[in-house]
KOLTOR-144219 format. One record per residue (C-alpha): x negated, z negated, y; residue number from 1. Coordinates in nm, 4 decimals. Example, Ala and Ser with C-alpha at 12.3 -4.5 7.8 and 13.67 -1.06 7.14 Angstrom:
BEGIN
@x -1.2300 z -0.7800 y -0.4500 nr 1
@x -1.3670 z -0.7140 y -0.1060 nr 2
***
This chain:
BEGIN
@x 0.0000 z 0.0000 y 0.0000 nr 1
@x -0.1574 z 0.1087 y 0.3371 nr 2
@x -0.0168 z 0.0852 y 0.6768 nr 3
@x -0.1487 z 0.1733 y 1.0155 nr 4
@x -0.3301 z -0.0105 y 1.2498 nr 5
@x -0.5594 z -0.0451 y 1.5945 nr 6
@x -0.8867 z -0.0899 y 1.5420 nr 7
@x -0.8752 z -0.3210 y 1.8233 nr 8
@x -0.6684 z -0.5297 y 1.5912 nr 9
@x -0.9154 z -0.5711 y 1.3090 nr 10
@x -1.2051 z -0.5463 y 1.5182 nr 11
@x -1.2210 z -0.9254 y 1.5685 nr 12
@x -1.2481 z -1.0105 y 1.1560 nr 13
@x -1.4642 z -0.7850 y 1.0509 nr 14
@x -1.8791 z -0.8912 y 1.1652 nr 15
@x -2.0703 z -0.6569 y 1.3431 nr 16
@x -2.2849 z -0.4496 y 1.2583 nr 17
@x -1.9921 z -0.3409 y 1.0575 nr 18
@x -1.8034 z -0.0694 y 1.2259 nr 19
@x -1.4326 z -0.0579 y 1.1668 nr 20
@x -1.3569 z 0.2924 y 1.0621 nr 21
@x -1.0488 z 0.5074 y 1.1771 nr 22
@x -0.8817 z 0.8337 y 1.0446 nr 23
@x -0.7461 z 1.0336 y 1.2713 nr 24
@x -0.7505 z 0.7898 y 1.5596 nr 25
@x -0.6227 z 0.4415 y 1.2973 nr 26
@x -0.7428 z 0.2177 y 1.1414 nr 27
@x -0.6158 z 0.1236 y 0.8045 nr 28
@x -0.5133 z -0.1800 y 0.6309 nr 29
@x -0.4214 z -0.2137 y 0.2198 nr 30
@x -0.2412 z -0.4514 y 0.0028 nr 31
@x -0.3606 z -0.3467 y -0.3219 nr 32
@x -0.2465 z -0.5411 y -0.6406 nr 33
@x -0.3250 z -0.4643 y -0.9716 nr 34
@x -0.4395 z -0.5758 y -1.3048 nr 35
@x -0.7839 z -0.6272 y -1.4151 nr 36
@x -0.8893 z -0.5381 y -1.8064 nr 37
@x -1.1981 z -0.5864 y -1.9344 nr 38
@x -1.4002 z -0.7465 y -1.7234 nr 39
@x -1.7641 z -0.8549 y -1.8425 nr 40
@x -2.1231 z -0.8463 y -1.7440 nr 41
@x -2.2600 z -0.5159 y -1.8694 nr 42
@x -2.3925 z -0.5337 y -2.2292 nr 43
@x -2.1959 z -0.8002 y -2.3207 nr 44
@x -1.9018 z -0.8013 y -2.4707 nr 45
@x -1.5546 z -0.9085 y -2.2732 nr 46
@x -1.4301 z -1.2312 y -2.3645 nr 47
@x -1.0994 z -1.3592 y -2.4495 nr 48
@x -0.9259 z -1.5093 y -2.1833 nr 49
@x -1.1790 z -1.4299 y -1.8866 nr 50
@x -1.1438 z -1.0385 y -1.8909 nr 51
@x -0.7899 z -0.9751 y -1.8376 nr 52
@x -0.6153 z -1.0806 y -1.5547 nr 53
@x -0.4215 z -1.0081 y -1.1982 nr 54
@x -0.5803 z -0.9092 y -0.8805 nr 55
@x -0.4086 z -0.8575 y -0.5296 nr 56
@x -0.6815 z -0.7308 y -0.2288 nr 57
@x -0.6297 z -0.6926 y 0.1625 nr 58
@x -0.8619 z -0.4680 y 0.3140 nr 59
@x -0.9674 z -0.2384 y 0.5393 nr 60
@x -1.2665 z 0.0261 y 0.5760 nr 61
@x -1.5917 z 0.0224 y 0.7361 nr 62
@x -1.9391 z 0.1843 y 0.7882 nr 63
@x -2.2869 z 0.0792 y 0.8199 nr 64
@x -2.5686 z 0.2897 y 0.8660 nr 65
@x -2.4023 z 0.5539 y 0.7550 nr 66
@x -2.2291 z 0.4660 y 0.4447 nr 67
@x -1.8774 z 0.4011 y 0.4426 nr 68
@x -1.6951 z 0.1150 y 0.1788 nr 69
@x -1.4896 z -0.1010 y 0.2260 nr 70
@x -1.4137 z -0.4643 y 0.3647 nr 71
@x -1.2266 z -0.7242 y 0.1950 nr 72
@x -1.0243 z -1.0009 y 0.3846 nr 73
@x -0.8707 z -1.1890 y 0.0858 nr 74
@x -0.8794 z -1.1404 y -0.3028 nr 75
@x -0.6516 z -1.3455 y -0.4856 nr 76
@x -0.6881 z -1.3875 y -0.8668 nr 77
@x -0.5385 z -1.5613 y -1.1385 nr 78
@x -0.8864 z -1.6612 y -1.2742 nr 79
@x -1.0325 z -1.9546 y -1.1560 nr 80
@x -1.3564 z -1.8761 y -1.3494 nr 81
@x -1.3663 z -1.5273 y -1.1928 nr 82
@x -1.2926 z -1.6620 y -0.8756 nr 83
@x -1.5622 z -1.8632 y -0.8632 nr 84
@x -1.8225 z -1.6370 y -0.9696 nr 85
@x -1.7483 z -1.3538 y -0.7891 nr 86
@x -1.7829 z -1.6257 y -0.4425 nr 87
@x -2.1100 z -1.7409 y -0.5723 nr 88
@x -2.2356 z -1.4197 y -0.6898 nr 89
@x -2.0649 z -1.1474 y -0.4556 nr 90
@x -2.0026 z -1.3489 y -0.1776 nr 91
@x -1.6576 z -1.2328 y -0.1389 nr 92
@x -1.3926 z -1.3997 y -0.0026 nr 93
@x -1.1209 z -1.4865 y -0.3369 nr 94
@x -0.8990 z -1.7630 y -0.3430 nr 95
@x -0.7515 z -1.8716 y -0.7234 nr 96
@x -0.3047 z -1.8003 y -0.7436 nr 97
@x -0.0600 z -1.8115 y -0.9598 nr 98
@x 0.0573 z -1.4395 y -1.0379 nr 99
@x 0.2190 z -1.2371 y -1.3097 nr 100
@x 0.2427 z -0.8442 y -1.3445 nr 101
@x 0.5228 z -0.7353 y -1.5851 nr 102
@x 0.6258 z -0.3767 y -1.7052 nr 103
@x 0.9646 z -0.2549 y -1.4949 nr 104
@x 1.0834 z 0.0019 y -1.6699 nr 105
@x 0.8212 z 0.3072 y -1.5060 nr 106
@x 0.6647 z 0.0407 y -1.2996 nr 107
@x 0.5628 z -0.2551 y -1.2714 nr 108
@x 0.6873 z -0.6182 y -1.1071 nr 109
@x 0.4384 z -0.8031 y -0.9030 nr 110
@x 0.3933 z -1.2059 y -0.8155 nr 111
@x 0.1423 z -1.3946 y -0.6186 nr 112
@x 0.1375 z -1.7304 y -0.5308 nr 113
@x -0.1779 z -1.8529 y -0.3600 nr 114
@x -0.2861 z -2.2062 y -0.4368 nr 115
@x -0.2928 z -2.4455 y -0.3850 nr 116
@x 0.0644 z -2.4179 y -0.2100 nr 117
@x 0.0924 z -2.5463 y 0.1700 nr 118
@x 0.3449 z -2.5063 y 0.4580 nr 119
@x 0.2801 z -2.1818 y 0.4846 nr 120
@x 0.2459 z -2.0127 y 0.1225 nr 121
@x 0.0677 z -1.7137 y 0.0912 nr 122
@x 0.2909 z -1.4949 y -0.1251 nr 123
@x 0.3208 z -1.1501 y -0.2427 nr 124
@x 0.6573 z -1.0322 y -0.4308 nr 125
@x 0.7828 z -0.6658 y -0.5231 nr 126
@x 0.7753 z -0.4126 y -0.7695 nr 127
@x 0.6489 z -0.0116 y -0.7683 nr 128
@x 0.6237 z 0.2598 y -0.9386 nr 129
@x 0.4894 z 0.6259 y -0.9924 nr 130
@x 0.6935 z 0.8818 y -0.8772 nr 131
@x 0.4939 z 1.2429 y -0.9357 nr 132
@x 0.2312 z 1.3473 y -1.1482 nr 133
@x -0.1133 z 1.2716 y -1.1146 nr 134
@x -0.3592 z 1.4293 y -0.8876 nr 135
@x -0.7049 z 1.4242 y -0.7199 nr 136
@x -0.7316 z 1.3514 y -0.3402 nr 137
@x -0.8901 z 1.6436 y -0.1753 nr 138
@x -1.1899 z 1.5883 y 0.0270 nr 139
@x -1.1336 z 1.5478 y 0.3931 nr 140
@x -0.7361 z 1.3910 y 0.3117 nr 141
@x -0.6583 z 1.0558 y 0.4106 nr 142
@x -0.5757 z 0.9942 y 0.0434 nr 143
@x -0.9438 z 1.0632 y -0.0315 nr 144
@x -1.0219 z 0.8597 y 0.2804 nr 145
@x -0.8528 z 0.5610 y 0.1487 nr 146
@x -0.9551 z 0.5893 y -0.2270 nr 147
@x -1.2495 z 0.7141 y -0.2571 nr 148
@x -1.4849 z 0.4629 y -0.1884 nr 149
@x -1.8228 z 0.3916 y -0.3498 nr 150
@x -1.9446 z 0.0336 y -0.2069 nr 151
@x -1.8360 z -0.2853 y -0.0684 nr 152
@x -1.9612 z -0.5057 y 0.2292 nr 153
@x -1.9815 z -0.8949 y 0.2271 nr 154
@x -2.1246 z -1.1690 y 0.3805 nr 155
@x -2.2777 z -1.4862 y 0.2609 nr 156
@x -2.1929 z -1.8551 y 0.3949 nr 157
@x -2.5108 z -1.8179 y 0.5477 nr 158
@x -2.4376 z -1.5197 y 0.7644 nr 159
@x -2.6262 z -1.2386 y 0.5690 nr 160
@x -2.4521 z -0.9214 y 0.5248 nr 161
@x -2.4640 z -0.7478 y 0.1744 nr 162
@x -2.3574 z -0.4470 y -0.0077 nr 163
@x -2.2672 z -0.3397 y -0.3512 nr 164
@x -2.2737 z -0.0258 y -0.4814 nr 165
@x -1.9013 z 0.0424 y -0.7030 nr 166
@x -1.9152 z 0.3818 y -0.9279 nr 167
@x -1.5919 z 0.5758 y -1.0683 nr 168
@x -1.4331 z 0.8785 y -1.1333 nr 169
@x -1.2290 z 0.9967 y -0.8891 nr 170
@x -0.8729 z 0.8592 y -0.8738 nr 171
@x -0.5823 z 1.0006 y -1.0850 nr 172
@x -0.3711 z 0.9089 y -0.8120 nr 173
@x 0.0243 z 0.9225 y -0.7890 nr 174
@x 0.2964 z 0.8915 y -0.5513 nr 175
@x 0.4699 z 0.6172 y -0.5473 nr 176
@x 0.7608 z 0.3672 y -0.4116 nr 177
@x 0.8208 z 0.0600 y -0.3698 nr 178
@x 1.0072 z -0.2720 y -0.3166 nr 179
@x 0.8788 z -0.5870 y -0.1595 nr 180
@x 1.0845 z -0.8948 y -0.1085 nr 181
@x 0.7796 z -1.1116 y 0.0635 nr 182
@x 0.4714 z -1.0069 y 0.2100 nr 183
@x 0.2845 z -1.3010 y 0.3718 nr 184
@x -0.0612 z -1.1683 y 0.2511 nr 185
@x -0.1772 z -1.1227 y 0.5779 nr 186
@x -0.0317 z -1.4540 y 0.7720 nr 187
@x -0.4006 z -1.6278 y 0.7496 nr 188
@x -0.5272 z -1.3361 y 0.9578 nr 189
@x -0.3135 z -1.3721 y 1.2128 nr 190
@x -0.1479 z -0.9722 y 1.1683 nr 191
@x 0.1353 z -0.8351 y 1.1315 nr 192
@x 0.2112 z -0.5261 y 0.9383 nr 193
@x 0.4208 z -0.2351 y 1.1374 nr 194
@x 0.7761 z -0.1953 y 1.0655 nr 195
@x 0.6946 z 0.1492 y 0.9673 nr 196
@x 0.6712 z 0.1822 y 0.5911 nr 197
@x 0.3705 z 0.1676 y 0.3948 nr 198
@x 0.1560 z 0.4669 y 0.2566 nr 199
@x 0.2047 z 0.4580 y -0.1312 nr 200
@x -0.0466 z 0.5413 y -0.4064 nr 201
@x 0.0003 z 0.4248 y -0.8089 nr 202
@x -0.3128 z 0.4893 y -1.0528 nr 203
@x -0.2255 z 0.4236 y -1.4215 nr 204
@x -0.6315 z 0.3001 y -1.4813 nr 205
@x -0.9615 z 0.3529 y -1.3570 nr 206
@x -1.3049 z 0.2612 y -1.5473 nr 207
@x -1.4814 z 0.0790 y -1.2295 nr 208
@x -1.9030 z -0.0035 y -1.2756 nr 209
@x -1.9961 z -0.2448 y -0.9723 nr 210
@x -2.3669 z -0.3346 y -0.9508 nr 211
@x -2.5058 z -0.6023 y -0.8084 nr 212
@x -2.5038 z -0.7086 y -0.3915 nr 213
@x -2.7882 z -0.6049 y -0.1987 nr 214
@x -2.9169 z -0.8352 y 0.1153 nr 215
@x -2.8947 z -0.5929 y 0.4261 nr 216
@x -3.2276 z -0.5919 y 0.6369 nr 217
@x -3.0770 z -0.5342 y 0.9499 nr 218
@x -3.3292 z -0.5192 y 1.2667 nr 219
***
């Protein structure tokens, strides 16, 4: 799910020297859950109960010395384990919730609760679905804009900026709809999505190979 949005707007979470990129004079901001499957170190094999489990992202896009990836606000996951390691490891910003993903008929329905709970719970509820066959962005499209992306940006409690290189295939990407009965992903940012609806994509799976963060020198 991707909506419009200043740069001006984003500007103020995302650290310099990251610059907040734009398509066609917008930013962009995503609410992207899924399912994770298989998760393990490479060379060894997944384990039960750590390698399977929900995921829900907000992001945006960026650029840095001229490679463009992408910048995560929040990544809620339903692993506490996972959570944990990808702070300590990745230096990414994941908070543990409470979430389910069941099969709709076509599509799927979606919960996230983050936790623990307070006054002001961060929630995501809805269901989607595909809607055409599957394609490839083409080059140059804001779908391949928005998709293809082949690194992500992060920075430690200690300030450092790093980044970490993420290798796939190109997306088998679908249209899609959806419904969404709450959306308070991005309350603890202090925005507010446009009342405009959301730019839909659906991918059925994707075989994702992230490697390691790199420390940016930066002079």
């Amino acid at each position: 799910m991707h909506w419009p949005l200043r740069a001006s707007l984003l500007r103020p979470l995302v650290p310099q020297p990251l610059e907040v990129q734009e398509f066609d004079g917008s930013a962009w901001i995503g609410i992207i859950p899924f399912h994770m499957e298989g998760v393990t170190r490479r060379g060894l094999p997944a384990l039960p109960g750590m390698s399977a489990f929900p995921e829900l992202n907000v992001r945006t896009y960026v650029t840095l010395q001229g490679k463009p990836g992408v910048w995560f606000f929040s990544l809620d996951a339903a692993n506490s384990m996972a959570v944990w390691a990808a702070r300590r490891f990745f230096h990414l910003p994941y908070f543990h919730a409470a979430m389910s993903v069941h099969a709709s008929g076509p599509g799927f329905a979606y919960q996230s609760r983050r936790l623990p709970q307070n006054d002001r719970p961060v929630l995501f509820l809805g269901s989607y679905r595909p809607i055409s066959a599957s394609y490839e962005a083409k080059r140059g499209s804001l779908d391949h804009w928005l998709t293809e992306r082949y690194c992500l940006y992060a920075r430690s409690a200690a300030g450092n900026l790093y980044r970490a290189e993420v290798h796939h295939s190109p997306w088998p990407l679908q249209h899609a709809e959806a419904e969404t009965a709450v959306n308070s992903m991005l309350d603890p940012h202090g925005l507010a999505l446009p009342s405009s609806p959301p730019l839909l994509h659906f991918a059925r799976s994707l075989d994702v190979a992230v490697w390691p963060p790199e420390k940016l020198l930066l002079g």
